[in-house]
C-alpha positions in Angstrom: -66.6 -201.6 70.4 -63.0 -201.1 70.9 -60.7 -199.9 67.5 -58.4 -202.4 66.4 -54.6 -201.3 67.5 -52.4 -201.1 64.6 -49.0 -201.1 64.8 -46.8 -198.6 65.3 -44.7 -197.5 61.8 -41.2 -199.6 61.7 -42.5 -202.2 63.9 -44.3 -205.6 63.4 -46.2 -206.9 66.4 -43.4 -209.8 67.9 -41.1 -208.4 66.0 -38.1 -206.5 66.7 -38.0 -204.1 63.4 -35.9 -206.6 61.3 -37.6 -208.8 58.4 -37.7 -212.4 59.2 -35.1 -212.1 61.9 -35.9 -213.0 65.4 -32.5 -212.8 66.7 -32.2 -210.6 69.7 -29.3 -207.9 70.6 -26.7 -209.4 72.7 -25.6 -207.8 75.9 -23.7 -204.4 74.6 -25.2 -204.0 71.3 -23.7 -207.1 69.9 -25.5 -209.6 67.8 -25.5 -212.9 69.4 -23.5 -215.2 67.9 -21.4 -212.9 66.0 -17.0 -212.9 66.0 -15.4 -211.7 69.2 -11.8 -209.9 69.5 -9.4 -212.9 70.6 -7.8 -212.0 74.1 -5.0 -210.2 74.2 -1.3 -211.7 74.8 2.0 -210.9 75.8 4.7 -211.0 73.6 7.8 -211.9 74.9 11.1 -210.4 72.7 13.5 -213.5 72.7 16.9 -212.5 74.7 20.0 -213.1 72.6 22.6 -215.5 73.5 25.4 -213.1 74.6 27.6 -216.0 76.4 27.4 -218.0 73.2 28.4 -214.8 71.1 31.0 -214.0 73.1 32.5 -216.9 73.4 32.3 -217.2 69.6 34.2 -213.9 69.7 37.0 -215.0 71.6 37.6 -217.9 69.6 37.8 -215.8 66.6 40.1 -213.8 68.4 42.7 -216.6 69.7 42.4 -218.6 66.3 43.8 -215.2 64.2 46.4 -214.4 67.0 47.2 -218.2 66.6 48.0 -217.8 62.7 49.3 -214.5 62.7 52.1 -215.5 65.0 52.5 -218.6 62.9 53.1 -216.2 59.8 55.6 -214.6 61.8 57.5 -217.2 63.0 57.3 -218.4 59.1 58.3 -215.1 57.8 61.5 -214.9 60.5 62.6 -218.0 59.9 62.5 -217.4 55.8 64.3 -214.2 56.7 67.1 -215.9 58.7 67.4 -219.0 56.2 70.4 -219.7 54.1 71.7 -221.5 51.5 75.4 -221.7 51.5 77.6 -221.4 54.2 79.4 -218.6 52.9 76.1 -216.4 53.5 77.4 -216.4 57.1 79.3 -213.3 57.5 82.5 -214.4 59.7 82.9 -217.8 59.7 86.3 -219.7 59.5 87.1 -222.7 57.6 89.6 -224.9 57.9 90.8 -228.6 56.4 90.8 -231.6 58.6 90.5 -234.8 56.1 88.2 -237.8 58.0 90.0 -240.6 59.5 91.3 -238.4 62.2 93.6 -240.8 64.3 92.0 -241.7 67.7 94.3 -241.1 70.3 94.1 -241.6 74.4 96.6 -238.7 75.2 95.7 -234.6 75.3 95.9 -233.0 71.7 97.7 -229.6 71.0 95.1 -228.2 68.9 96.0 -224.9 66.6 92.4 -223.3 66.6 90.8 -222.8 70.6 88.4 -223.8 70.6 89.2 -226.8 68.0 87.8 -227.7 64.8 89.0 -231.0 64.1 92.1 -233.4 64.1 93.0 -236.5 65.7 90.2 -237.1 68.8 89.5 -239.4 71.7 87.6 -242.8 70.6 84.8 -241.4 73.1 82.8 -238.7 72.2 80.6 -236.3 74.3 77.0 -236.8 74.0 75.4 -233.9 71.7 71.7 -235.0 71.7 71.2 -231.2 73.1 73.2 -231.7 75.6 74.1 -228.7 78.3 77.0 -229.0 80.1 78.0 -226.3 82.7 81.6 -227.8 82.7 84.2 -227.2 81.1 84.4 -230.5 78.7 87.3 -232.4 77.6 88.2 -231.5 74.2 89.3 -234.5 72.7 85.8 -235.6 73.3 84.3 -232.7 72.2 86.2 -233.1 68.7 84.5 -236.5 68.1 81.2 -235.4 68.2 81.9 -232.9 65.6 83.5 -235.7 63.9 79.3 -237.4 63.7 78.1 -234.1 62.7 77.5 -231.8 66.1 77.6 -228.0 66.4 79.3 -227.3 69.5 78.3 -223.6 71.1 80.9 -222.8 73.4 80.5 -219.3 76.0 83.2 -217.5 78.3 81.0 -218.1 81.4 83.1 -214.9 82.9 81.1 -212.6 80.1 77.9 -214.1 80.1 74.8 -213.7 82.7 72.8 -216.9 83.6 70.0 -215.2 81.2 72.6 -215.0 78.1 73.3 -218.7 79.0 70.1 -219.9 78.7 69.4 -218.2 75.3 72.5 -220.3 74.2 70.9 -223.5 75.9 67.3 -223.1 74.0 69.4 -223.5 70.6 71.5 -225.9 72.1 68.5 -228.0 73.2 68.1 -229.9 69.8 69.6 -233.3 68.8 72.9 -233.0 66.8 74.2 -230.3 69.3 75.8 -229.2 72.8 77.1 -226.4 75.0 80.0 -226.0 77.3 81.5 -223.4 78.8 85.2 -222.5 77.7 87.7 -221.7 80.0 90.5 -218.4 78.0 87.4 -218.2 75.5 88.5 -214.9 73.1 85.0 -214.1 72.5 82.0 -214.6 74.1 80.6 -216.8 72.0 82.2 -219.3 69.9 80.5 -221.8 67.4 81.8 -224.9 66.3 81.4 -227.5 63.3 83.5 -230.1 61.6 86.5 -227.7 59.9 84.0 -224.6 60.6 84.0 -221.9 63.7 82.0 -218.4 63.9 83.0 -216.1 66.9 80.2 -213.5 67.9 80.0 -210.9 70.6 76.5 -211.4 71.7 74.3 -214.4 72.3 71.7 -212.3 70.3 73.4 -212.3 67.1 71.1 -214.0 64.5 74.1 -215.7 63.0 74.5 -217.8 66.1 70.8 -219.9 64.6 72.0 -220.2 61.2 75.2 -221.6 61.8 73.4 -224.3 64.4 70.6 -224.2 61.8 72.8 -225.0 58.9 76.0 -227.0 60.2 73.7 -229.6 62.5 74.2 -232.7 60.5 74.7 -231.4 57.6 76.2 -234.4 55.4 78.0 -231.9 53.1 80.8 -231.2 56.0 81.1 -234.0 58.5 83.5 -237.2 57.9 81.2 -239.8 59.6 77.3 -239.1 58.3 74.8 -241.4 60.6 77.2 -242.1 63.3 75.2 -241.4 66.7 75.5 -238.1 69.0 74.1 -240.4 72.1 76.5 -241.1 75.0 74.8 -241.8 78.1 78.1 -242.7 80.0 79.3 -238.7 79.0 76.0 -237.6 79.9 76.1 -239.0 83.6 79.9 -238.5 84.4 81.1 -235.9 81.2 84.9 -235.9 81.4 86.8 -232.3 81.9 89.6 -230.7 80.4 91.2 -232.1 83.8 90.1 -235.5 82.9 92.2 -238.5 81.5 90.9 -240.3 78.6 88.5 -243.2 79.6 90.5 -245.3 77.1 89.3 -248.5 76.2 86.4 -248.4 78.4 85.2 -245.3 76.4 82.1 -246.0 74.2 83.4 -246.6 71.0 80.8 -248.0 68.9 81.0 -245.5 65.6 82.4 -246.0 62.5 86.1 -246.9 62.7 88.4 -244.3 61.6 91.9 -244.5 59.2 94.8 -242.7 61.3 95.3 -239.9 58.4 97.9 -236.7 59.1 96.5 -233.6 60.3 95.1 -231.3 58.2 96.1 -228.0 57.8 94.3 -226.5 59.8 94.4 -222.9 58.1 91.6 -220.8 57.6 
């Protein structure tokens, strides 16, 4: 008779050496139906937005330049601001009383270039006005009369470049420039009964006379009479000139014929 086989030692017959397990090895030693390793991926590192940045950057830049130059201006203007007129180191005063006469004919003036006195009934147009003549004075005179500063240059001692540094603080309402024929400075300012004489169109007194005396109710005679004259503007009248006369633009405040003042400093 052939002897019963028995089973080798750590295996059962069908089995596969494990205790109530029939689960077979998967493919490479792993159990089927056990966890896997995910598949790999690639990570991508996000680029930063240098355009964005940099433009951020500049704006920073231009906003601080922006203010700081603001400060500045600020800061020069506090520096060059004043109070009283006798802060300004050289200026002249005089004493013309309102209610200058208005006159048609040429006026001997004491003080070149005048300050005040009797006037033509048309004045010259000092809305910022530039003139590169040579304006009648009688008219000139009248506008200081409503309040102007008139900046007045010997054009024989100035360059075109010192002229237009004159013309940028010229070019606000309330004031003009001419040039000034036997000028004995280079630069001569002008208000009602007021006059400050300078050597150099870079002298910071030149802005705080125009900054101060421009309508400045405290020294004119005729407070809210107008500085526009288109007429003057179009066809200004010399120191060659005869007065327009009664065809002159004489819409301001009447005057009273008064006597001259004094007209010492």
């Amino acid at each position: 008779m052939a002897k019963d086989r028995k089973p080798q030692d750590g295996r059962a017959r069908g089995g596969s050496g494990r205790s109530g397990s029939g689960a077979r090895p998967a493919a490479g030693g792993r159990p089927a139906g056990g966890r896997t390793r995910p598949p790999a991926t690639n990570v991508v590192t996000p680029q930063r937005p240098w355009g964005l940045i940099a433009a951020a950057i500049a704006v920073v830049v231009f906003a601080a330049a922006v203010i700081t130059y603001a400060v500045v201006q600020v800061n020069e203007a506090e520096a060059n601001r004043i109070d009283s007129i006798d802060e300004i180191d050289g200026v002249a005063a005089f004493d013309y009383a309102a209610g200058q006469e208005h006159v048609a004919t040429p006026v001997q003036y004491e003080q070149s270039p005048p300050v005040g006195g009797p006037h033509d009934g048309e004045w010259a147009d000092c809305t910022g006005t530039v003139y590169d003549v040579d304006i009648r004075h009688e008219n000139a005179v009248h506008s200081l009369e409503h309040g102007a500063v008139w900046i007045t240059y010997d054009p024989d001692a100035l360059s075109e470049d010192q002229v237009a540094t004159l013309a940028d603080v010229a070019g606000e309402s309330g004031r003009m420039l001419s040039p000034y024929a036997g000028l004995d400075s280079p630069v001569s300012l002008q208000s009602w009964n007021h006059q400050l004489k300078v050597d150099s169109v870079d002298d910071p007194r030149i802005e705080q006379f125009a900054d101060f005396m421009t309508f400045n109710a405290e020294f004119y005679p005729e407070v809210g009479a107008s500085c526009e004259n288109p007429t003057f503007i179009s066809d200004p009248l010399t120191v060659d000139d005869a007065s327009r006369g009664s065809d002159a633009m004489t819409t301001d405040a009447p005057t009273t014929p008064t006597a001259e003042g004094t007209g010492t400093p």
